[in-house]
C-alpha positions in Angstrom: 0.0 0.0 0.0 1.3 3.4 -1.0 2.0 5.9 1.9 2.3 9.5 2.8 3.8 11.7 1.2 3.3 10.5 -2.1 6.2 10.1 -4.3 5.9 12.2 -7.2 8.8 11.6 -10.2 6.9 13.9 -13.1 8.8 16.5 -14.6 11.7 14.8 -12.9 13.0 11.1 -14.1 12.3 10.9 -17.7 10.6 7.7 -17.2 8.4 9.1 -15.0 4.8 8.6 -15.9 3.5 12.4 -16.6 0.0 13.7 -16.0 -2.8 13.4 -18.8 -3.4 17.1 -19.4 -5.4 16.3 -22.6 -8.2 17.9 -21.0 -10.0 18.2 -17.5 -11.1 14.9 -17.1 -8.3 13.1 -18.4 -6.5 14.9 -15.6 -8.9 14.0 -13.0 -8.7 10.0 -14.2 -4.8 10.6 -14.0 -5.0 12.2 -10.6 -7.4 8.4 -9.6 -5.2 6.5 -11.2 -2.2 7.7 -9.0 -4.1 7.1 -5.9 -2.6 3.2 -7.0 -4.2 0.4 -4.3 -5.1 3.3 -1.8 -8.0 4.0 -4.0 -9.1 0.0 -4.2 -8.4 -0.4 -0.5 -10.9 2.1 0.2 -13.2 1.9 -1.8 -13.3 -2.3 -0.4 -13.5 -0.6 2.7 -16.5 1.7 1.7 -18.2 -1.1 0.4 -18.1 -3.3 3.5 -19.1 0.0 5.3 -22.3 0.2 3.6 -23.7 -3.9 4.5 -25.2 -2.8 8.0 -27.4 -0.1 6.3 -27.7 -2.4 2.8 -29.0 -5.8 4.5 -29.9 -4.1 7.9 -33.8 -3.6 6.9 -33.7 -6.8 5.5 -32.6 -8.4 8.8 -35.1 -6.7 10.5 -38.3 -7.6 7.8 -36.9 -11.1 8.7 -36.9 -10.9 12.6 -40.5 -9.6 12.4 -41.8 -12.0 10.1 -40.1 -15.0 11.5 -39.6 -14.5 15.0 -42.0 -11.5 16.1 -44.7 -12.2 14.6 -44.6 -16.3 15.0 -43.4 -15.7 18.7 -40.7 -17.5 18.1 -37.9 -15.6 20.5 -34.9 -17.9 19.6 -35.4 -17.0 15.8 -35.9 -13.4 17.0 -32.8 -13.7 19.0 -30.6 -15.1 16.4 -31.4 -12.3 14.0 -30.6 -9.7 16.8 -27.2 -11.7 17.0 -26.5 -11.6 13.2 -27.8 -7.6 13.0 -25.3 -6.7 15.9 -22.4 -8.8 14.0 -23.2 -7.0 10.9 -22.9 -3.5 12.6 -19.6 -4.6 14.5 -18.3 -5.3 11.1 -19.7 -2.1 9.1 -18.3 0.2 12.1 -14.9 -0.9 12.4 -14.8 -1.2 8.2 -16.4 2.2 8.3 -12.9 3.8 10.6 -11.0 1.6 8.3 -12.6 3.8 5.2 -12.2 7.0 7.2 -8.4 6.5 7.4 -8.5 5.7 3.9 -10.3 8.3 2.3 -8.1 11.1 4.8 -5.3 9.4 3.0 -6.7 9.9 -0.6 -7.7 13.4 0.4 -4.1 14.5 1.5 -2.5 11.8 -1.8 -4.3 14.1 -4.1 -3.8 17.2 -2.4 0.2 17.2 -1.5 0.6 15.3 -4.8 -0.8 18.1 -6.7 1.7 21.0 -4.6 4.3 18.6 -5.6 3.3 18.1 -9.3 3.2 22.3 -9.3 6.6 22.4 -7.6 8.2 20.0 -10.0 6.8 21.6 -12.9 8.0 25.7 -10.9 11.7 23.2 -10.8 11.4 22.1 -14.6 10.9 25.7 -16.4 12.8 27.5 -14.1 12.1 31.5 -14.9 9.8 30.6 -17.5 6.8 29.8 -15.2 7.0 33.2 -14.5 7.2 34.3 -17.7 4.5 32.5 -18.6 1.5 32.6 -15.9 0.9 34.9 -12.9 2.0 34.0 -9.6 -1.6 33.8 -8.3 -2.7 31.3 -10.7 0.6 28.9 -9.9 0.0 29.1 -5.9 -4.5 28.3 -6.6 -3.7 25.6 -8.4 -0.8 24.4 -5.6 -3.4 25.4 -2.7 -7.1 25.8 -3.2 -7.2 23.5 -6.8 -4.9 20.3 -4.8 -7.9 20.3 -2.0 -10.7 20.4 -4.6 -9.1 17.1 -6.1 -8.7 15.7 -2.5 -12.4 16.5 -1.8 -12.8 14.8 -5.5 -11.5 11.5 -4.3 -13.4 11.4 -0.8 -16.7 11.6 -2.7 -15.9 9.5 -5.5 -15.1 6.6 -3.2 -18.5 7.3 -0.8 -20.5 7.5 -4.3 -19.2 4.4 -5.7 -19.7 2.3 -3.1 -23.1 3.9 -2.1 -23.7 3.2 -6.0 -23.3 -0.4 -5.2 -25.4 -0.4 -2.4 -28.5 1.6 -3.8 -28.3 -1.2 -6.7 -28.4 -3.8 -4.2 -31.1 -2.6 -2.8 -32.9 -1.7 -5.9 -32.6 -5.2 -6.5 -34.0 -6.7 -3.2 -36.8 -4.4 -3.5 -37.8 -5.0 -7.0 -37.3 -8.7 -6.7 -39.9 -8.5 -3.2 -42.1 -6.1 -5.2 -42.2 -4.7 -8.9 -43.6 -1.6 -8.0 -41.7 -0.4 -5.3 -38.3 -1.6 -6.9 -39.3 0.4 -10.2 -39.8 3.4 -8.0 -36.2 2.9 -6.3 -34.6 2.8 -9.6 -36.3 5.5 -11.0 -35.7 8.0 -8.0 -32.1 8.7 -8.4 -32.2 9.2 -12.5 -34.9 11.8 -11.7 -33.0 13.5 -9.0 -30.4 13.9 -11.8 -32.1 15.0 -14.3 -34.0 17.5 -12.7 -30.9 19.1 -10.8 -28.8 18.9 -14.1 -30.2 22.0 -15.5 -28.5 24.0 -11.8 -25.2 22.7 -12.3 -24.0 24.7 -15.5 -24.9 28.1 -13.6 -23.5 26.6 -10.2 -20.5 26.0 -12.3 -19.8 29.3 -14.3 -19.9 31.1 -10.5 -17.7 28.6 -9.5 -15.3 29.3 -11.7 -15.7 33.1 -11.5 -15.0 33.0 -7.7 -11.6 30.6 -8.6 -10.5 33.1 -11.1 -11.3 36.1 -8.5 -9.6 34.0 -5.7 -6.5 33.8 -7.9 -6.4 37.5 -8.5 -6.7 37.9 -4.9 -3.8 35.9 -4.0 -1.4 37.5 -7.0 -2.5 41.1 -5.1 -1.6 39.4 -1.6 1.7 37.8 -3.1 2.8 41.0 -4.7 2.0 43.3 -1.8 4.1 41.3 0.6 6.4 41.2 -1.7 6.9 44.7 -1.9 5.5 45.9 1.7 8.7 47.7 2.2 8.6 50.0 -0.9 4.8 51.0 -0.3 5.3 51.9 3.1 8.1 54.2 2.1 5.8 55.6 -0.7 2.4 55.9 1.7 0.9 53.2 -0.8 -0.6 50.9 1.9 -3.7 52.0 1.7 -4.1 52.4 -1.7 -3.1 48.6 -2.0 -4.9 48.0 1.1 -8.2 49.2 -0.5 -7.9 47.1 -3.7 -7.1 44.1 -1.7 -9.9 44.6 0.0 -12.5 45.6 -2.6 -11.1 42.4 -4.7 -12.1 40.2 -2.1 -15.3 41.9 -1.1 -15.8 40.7 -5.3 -14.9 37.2 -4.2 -17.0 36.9 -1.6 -20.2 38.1 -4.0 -18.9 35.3 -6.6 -18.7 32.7 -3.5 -22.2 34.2 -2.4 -23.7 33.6 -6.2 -22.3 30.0 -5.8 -23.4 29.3 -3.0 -26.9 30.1 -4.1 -26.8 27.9 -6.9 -25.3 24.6 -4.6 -28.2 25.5 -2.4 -30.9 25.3 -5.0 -29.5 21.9 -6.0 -29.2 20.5 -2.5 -33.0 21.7 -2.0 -33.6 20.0 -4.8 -32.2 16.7 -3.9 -33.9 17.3 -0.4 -37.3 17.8 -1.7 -36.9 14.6 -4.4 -35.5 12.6 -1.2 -38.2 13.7 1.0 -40.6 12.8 -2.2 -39.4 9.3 -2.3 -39.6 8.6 1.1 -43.1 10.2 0.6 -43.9 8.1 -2.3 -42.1 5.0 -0.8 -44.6 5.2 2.4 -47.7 5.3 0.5 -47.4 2.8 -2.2 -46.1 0.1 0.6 -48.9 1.0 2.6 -51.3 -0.1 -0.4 -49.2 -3.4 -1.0 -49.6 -4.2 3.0 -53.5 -2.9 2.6 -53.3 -5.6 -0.8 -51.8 -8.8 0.5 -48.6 -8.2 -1.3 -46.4 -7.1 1.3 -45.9 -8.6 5.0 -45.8 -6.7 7.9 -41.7 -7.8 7.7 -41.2 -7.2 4.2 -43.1 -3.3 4.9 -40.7 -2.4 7.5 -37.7 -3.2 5.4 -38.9 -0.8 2.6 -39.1 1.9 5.2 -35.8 1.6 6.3 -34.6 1.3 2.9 -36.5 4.5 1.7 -34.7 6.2 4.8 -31.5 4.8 3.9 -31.4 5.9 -0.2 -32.0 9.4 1.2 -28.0 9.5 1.4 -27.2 7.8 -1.7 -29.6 10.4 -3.1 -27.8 13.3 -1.8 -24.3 11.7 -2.1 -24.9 11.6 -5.7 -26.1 15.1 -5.9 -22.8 16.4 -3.7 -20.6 14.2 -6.3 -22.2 16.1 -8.9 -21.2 19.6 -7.4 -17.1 18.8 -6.8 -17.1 17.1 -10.1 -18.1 20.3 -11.3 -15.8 22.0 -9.3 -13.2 19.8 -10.2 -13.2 20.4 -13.7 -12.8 24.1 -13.0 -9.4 23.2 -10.8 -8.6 21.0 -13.4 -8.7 23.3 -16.4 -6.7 25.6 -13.8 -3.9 22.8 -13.3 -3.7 21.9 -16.7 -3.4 25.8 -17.8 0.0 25.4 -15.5 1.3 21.9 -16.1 0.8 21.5 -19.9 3.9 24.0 -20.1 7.2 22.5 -21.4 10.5 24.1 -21.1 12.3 24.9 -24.5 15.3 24.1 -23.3 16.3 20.7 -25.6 19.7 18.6 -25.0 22.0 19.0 -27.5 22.4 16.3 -30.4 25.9 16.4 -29.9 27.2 18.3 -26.5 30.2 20.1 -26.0 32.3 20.3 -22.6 32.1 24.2 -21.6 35.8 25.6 -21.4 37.6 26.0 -18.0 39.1 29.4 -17.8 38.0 30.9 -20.9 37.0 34.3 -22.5 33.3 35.5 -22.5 31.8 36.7 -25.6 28.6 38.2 -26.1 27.6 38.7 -30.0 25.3 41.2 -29.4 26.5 43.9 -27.2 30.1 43.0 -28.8 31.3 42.7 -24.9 34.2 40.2 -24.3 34.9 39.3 -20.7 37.8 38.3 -20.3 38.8 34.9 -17.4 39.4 35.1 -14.1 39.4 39.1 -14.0 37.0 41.0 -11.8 35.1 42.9 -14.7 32.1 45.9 -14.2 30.0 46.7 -17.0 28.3 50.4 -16.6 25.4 51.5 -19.0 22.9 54.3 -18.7 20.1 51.7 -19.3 19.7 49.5 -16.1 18.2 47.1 -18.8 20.9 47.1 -20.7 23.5 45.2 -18.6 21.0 42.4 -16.9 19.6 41.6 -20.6 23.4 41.0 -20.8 23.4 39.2 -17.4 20.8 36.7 -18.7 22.4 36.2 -21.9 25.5 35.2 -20.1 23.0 33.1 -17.6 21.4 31.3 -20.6 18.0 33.1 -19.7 15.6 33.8 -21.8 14.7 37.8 -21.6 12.1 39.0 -19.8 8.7 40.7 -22.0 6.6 41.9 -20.0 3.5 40.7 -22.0 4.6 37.3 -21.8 2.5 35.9 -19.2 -0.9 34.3 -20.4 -3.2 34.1 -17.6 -5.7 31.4 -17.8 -8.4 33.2 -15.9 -11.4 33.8 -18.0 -13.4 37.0 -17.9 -16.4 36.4 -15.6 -18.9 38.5 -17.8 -17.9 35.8 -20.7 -20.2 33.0 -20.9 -21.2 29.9 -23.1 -19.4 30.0 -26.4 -18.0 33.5 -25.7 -15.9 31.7 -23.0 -15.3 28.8 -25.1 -13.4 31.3 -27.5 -12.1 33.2 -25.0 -10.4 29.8 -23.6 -9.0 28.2 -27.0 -7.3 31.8 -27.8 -5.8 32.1 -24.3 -4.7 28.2 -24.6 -2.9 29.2 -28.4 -1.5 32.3 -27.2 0.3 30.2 -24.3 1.1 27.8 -27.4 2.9 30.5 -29.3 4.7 32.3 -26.9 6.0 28.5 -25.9 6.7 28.0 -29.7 8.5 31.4 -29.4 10.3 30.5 -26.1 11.2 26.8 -27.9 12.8 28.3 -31.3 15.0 31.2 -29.4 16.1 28.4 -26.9 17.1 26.3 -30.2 18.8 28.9 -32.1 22.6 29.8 -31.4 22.3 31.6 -28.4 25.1 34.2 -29.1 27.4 33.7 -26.2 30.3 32.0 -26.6 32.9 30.8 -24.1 36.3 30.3 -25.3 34.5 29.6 -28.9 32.1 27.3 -27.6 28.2 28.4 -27.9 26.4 28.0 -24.8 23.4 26.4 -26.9 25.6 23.4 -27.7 26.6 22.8 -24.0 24.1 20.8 -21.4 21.6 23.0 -20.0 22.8 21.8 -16.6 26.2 22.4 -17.3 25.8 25.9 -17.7 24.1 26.1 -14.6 26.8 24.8 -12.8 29.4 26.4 -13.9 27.5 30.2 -14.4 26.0 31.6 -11.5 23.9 34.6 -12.2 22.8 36.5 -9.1 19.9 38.9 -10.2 18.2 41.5 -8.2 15.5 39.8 -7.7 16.3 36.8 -5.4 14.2 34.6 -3.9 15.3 34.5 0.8 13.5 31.1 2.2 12.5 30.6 5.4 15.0 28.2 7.4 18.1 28.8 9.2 20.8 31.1 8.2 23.1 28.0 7.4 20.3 26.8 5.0 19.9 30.2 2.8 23.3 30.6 2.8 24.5 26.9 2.4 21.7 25.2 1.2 23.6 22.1 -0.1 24.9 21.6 3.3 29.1 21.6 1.8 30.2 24.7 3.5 33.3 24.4 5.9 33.3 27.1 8.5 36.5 28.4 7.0 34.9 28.9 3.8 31.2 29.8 4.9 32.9 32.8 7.1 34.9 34.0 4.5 32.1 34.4 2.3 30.1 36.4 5.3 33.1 38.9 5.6 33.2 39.7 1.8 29.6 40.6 1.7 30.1 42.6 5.1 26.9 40.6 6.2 28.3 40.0 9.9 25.6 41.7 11.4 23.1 39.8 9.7 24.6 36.7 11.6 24.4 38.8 14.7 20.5 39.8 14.3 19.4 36.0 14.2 19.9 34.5 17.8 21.6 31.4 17.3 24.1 32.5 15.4 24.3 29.9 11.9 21.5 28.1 13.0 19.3 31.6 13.8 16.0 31.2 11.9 14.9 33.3 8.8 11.3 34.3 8.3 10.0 33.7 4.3 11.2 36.4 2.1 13.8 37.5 4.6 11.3 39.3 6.3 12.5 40.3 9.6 16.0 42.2 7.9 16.2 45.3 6.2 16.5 45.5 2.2 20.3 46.1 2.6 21.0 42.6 4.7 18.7 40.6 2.2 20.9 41.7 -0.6 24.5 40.6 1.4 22.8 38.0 2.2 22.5 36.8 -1.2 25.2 38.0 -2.1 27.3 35.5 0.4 25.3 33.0 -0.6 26.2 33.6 -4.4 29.9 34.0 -3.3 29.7 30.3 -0.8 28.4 28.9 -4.1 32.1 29.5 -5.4 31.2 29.5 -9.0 33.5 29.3 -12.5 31.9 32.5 -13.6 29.9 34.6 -11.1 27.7 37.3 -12.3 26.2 39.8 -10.0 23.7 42.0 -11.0 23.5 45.5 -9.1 24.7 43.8 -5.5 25.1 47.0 -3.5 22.2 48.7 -4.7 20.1 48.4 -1.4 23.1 49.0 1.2 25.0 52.1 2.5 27.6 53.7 1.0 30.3 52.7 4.2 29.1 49.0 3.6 29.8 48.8 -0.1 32.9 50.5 0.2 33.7 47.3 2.4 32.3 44.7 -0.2 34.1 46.5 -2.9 37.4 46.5 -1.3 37.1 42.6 -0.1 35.5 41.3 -3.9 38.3 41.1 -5.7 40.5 39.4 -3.4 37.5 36.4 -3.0 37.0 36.1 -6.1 41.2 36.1 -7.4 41.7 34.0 -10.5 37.9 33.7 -11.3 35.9 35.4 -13.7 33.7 37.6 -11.7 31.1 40.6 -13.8 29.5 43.4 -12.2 26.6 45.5 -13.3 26.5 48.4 -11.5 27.4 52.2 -11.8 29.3 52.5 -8.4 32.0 54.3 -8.3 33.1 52.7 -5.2 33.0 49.3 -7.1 34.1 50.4 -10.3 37.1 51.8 -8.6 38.3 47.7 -7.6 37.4 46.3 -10.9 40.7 45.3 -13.3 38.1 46.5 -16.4 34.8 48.0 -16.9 33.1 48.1 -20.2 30.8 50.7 -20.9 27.3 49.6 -22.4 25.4 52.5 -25.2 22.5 51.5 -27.0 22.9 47.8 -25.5 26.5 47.5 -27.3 30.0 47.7 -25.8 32.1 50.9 -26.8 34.6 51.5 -24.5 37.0 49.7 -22.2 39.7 50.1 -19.5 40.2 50.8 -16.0 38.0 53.3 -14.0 40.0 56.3 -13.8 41.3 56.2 -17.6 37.8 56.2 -18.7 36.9 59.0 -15.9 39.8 61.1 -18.1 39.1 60.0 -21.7 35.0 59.3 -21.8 32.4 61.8 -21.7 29.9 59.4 -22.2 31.5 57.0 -19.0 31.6 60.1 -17.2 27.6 61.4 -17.2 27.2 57.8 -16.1 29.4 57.4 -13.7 28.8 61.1 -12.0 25.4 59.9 -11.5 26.3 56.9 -9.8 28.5 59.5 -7.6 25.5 61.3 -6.7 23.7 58.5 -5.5 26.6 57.0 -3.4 26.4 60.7 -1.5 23.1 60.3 -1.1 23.5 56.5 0.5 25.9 57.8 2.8 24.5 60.4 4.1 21.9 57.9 5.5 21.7 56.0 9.0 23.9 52.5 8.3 22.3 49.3 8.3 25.1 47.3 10.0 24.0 47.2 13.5 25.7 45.8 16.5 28.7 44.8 14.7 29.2 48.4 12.6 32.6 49.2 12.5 34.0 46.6 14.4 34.5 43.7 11.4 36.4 41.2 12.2 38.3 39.0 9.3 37.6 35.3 9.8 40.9 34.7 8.4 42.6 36.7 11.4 40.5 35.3 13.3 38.3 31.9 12.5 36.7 31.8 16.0 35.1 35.2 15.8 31.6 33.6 15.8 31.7 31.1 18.6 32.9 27.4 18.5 31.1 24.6 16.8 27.9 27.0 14.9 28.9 25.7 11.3 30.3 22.3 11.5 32.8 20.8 8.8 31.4 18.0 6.7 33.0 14.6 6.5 34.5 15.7 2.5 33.9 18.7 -0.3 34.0 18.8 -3.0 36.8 20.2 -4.9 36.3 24.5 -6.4 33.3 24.4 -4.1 30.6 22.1 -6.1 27.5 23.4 -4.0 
């Protein structure tokens, strides 16, 4: 029997059986099928669950008739003894079941968070390129529990299936009538709700699409809760989030209305039956037809298909809703990355000169190289090219969220042109990825080397990285290789010691999600360190001292070079306080390279490196004229090299072997 947590190998070993995202339902089979002998097992158990209320009536028709009735108490007795062993064994099947269909639920709903994190692992920064953030977390959170509920009811309707045929069949085999009227009850219940489920399920799927919106607004003003403050923009954003969510409660309201109109209507069929069920016995009693026995079975069945009745009805609405997830999910996991492995791949040169084709920039191996450009853009375009990234477009993304005012065949369009727009801009992504990519490392393009080579051996630290929650050894260190030697050394270079010192337990202090909990100036050293303990071939950094004061980079520029001696190491930025380190800065106009040298010969002999660089002058003025961010240990650095124990004994503990230029 499988167990918790389910393994999921999609989007990871080739061999892997992938999801069916041919369409909703095929997705929803898949999701069944993974459940593997979970789903059998419980749905056994479900059935064994449902004999005390299956042949319970019929027990008790036969007591009556053959014992209470006849006055014979031993036959009376022995069908008390055989209806209490039949309810021993329905309640402890029915706990069985219960453990079962928990562990379906939470099969289907951590599988599905792991299918979406597999998939966020696969494509890399092309999720985000693709779909917005809200969508990616629904489908991980609110979509994953929508398929859990999916399998709870599918197991309680199949085996309450069973037993409403069994005792369909014991009722029309006693009396014709009656039986016909069992079997006819639960078609009509269907057919008459049917017409309730099409509205129930366009609100339904306007309150997912407004729920996603509401979680892109939440995800993107944490994200930035920092810069709105500063601007006075909380309530602003404040307001929107909450008017958007006042609009997804009215969709949950309009939903609601419709689930209740078909559960009224499945109550007032039910109560019907039982209705109907009562008065045509009665007759048959009345007639001959029917002992008093067989009577007070068909009671207690007419009581007991109420649930069947309603179970099917409930089935009805998270099947509905289910395709809506569904739809959702498969918007997200249809997506394939364009990266392809190369027919014929070549090893990436050790120690080798970078160029790029299309500014013209050559960086040269195992110098400590700046590029400065007017246009921020233009030098982290260059970044990713050097990355192997595809470039960001801001109309790239593709939501799948239909507009709610769209309905029928509007929304049917609406769908199949969002579903080939995400196809082009994949064929788009596919045939850029294919082509030469234009950077070449000592002759070699980076399209003809592994995907995961280039990873390895290029480390691109942008300004947008991702802090996790965990322990500081775990952001910084995450592949757990460090030494404390080498972990240290990489804390004083980004003059990040008072990052250590703000998290009580030192290396093993705990970090909030997204960093929260340190200001904007230790997030960024703390990247930084961790892109230095990662100890790359090439490392490229992308603005790292944009978000710290002026005394603090002046630290990190003078301790840069000297970590990083006899690797290639590129800088964007327009710091003077860097650029004053770097052994050669190349100047970026119009997205192409046009000057080169050290700082202060192209401070004498470049107007256009001047206006740029005079700019970045004014802004270091301005960064130091503002309160520093070290804290306790301002002023007071200490270098681990001087002095390794500065941090306390045994806080970062040396593994058993590393691996040889820092494989992390």
């Amino acid at each position: 029997m499988r167990d918790f947590p389910p393994p999921v190998d999609a989007y990871v070993e080739r061999t892997a059986e992938q999801p069916d995202t041919r369409s909703p339902r095929a997705f929803l089979l898949w999701i069944v099928r993974q459940q593997g002998s979970v789903f059998w097992w419980g749905l056994l158990a479900a059935l064994m669950w449902m004999v005390p209320p299956t042949a319970g009536p019929w027990i008790v028709g036969r007591a009556i008739d053959t014992g209470i009735v006849t006055g014979d108490t031993s036959a009376t007795l022995r069908w008390i003894l055989v209806l209490a062993g039949v309810t021993l064994v329905g309640a402890a099947c029915g706990i069985i079941f219960h453990t079962f269909i928990v562990k379906e639920w939470l099969i289907a709903l951590y599988g599905t968070t792991k299918l979406v994190t597999r998939k966020a692992l696969q494509l890399g920064h092309v999720l985000t390129r693709r779909t917005p953030t809200g969508e990616v977390l629904s489908v991980s959170g609110s979509d994953g529990d929508q398929f859990g509920a999916l399998m709870e009811i599918t197991t309680r309707a199949f085996s309450q299936l069973a037993a409403y045929l069994v005792v369909a069949a014991i009722v029309l085999n006693t009396s014709p009538r009656m039986g016909l009227l069992v079997l006819v009850a639960a078609p009509l219940l269907v057919v008459l709700g049917a017409p309730l489920l099409r509205p129930m399920q366009r609100w339904q799927g306007v309150e997912r699409s407004r729920n996603s919106e509401l979680t892109s607004m939440a995800t993107d003003i944490v994200g930035g809760l920092r810069i709105l403050r500063g601007i006075g923009g909380e309530d602003t954003f404040g307001g929107n989030y909450a008017g958007q969510s006042q609009r997804v409660r009215e969709a949950g309201v309009s939903a609601g209305r419709w689930q209740a109109a078909v559960e009224s209507v499945g109550v007032l069929l039910s109560g019907g039956f039982v209705v109907a069920l009562l008065w045509l016995g009665t007759r048959e009693v009345a007639e001959a037809r029917l002992t008093v026995g067989q009577f007070v079975s068909f009671l207690g069945y007419g009581l007991f298909l109420i649930q069947p009745m309603r179970t099917f009805v409930e089935f009805a609405q998270k099947w509905t809703r289910s395709v809506v997830s569904a739809r959702k999910a498969i918007a997200v996991l249809e997506q394939q990355p364009p990266w392809r492995h190369p027919e014929a791949p070549a090893e990436l040169p050790r120690h080798a000169p970078i160029h790029d084709e299309v500014s013209g920039a050559t960086i040269e191996p195992g110098r400590l190289t700046m590029v400065v450009s007017q246009v921020p853009d233009d030098c982290a375009a260059l970044a990713d090219r050097i990355g192997r990234y595809l470039p960001s477009e801001e109309d790239a993304q593709v939501s799948g969220e239909i507009p709610e005012e769209l309905k029928g065949r509007a929304a049917r369009r609406e769908r199949s042109a969002r579903a080939r727009a995400r196809a082009e801009q994949a064929r788009r992504d596919e045939e850029r990825a294919r082509r030469p990519w234009g950077v070449t490392v000592g002759g070699v393009d980076l399209s003809r080397v592994e995907l995961d080579e280039v990873r390895h051996r290029i480390l691109v630290s942008d300004t947008s990285p991702q802090v996790f929650a965990g322990t500081l050894r775990e952001a910084v260190d995450p592949a757990g290789t460090l030494t404390r030697a080498e972990a240290e050394r990489a804390l004083y270079t980004a003059a990040a010691d008072d990052v250590f010192d703000a998290l009580p337990g030192g290396w093993q202090g705990h970090l909030d999600e997204r960093g929260r909990g340190l200001s904007g100036g230790q997030r960024q050293r703390l990247v930084l360190m961790r892109a230095l303990a990662a100890d790359p071939e090439v490392l490229v950094l992308v603005e790292p001292t944009s978000a710290v004061d002026a005394h603090t980079e002046a630290r990190i520029a003078e301790r840069l070079g000297a970590h990083r001696e006899g690797r290639t190491t590129v800088v964007m930025t327009a710091s003077p306080l860097l650029l004053h380190h770097a052994d050669e800065v190349i100047l970026l106009e119009g997205g192409k390279a046009t000057v080169r040298g050290r700082h202060a010969d192209l401070l004498a002999s470049s107007a256009a490196y001047r206006s740029v660089v005079v700019r970045g002058e004014a802004h270091t003025h301005e960064r130091a004229l503002e309160p520093a961010t070290l804290g306790p240990a301002h002023g007071s650095t200490v270098n681990p090299e001087d002095n390794p124990d500065a941090h306390g004994p045994g806080e970062l503990h040396e593994p058993p072997t590393t691996t040889e230029g820092g494989a992390r």
